[in-house]
C-alpha positions in Angstrom: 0.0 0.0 0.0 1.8 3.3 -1.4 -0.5 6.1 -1.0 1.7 9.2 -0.1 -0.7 9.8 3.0 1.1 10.7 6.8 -1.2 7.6 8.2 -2.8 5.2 5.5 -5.3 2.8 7.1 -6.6 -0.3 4.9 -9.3 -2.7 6.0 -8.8 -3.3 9.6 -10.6 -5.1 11.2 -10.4 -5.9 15.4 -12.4 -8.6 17.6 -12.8 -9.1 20.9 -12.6 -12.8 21.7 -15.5 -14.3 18.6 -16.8 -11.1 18.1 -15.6 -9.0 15.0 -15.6 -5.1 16.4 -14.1 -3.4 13.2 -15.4 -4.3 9.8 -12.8 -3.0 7.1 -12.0 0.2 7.9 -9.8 2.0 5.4 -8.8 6.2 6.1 -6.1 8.2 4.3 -4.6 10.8 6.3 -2.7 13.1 4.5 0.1 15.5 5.9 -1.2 18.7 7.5 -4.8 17.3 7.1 -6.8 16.9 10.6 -9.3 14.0 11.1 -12.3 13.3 13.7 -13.7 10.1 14.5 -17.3 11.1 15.0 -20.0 7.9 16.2 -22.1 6.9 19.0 -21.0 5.0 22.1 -19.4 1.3 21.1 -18.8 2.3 17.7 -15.1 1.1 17.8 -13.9 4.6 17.9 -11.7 4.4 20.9 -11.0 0.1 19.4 -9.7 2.1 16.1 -7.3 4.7 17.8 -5.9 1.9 20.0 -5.6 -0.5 17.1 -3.7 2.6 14.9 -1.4 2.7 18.5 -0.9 -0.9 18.9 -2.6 -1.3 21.8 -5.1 -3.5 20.2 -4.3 -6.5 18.2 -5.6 -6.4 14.5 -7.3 -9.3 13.0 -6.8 -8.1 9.2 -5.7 -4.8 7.6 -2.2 -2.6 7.3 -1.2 0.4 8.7 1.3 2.5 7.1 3.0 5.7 9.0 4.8 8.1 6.5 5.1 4.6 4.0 6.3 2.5 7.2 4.4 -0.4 8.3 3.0 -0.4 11.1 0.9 -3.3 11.5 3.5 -5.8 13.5 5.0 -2.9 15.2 4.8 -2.6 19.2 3.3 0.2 20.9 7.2 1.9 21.9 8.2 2.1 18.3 4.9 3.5 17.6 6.1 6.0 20.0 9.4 6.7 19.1 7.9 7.2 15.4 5.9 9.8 16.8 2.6 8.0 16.8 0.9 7.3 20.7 -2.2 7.4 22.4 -3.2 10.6 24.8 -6.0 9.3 27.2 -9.2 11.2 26.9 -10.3 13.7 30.3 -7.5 15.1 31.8 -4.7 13.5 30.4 -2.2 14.8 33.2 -0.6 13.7 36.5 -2.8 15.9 38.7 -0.5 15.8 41.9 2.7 16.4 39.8 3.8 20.1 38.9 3.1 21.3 35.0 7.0 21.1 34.7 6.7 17.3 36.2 4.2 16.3 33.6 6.3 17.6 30.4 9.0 15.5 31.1 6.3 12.7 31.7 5.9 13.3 28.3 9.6 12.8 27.7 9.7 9.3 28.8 10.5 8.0 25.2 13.7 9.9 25.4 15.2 7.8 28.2 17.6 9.5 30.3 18.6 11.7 27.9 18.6 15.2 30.1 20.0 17.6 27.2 17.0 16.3 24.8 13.8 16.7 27.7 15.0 20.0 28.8 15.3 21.1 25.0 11.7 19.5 24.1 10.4 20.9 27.5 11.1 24.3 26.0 10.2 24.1 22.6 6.4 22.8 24.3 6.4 26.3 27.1 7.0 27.8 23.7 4.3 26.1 22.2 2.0 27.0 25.0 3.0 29.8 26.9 0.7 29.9 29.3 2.5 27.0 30.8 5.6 29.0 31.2 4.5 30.8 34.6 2.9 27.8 35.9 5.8 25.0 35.4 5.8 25.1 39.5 1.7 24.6 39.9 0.2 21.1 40.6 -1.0 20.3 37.4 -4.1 19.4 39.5 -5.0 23.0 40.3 -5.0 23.9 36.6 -8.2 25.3 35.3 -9.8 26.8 32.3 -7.1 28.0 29.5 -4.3 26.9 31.2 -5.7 23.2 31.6 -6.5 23.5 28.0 -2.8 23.5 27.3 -2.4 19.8 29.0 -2.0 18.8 25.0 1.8 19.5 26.0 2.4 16.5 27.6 2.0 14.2 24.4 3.4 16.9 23.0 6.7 16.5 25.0 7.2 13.2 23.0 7.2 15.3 19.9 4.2 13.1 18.2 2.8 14.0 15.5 -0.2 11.5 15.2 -1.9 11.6 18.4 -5.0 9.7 18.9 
């Protein structure tokens, strides 16, 4: 499958145990372009994204990432390829400073110190609202500022996040 698209999806399927959750499900993605998965409760949404992260075994399909295959990769190259899965609500550490949680977001660069601190930047420069706050229990957030929480997958410099 060679379709120039960032993410190229073709007929995935996913069960649970006998029963067959995803039918064929085929989405190009291109570079720049933003897509929403729009359905009502137990549509597969949430099976797709976690398929697309490998979180959830595949029964059939491919999934390509900038012309890689992704379909037999684990979930930590996924990551390291810039692809991973934000959890819906808060998505934060709430008893963990601001500053705490963007290096959370870092955990894909090991112990590298030099590259968090540099990507921990380039995200307060991303959202500088954060910038004052780096100190603040991430918990005490609100409004705007919690808004900004995007920063922590952000840290991990993905560029698919689902």
């Amino acid at each position: 499958m060679t379709t120039g698209a960032a993410l190229a999806l073709e007929n995935i399927d996913v069960s649970y145990g006998p029963i067959q959750v995803l039918h064929g499900v085929s989405i190009h993605v291109q570079e720049g372009e933003t897509l929403a998965l729009l359905g009502t409760n137990g549509a597969g949404k949430s099976t797709l994204l976690r398929a697309i992260a490998g979180l959830t075994p595949m029964t059939a399909g491919s999934i390509q990432w900038h012309g890689v295959a992704l379909k037999d990769a684990p979930s930590e190259r996924r990551v390291h390829q810039g692809v991973m899965l934000i959890s819906g609500g808060h998505a934060i550490f709430p008893e963990l400073t601001v500053a705490d949680n963007l290096r959370a977001g870092c955990f894909s660069f090991g112990r590298d110190r030099k590259r968090v601190l540099r990507r921990t930047n380039e995200v307060l420069e991303m959202f500088p609202a954060l910038g004052d706050l780096r100190g603040r229990r991430a918990g005490s957030l609100s409004g705007r500022a919690a808004d900004a929480r995007g920063g922590k997958g952000t840290s991990a410099r993905t560029t698919a996040c689902c």
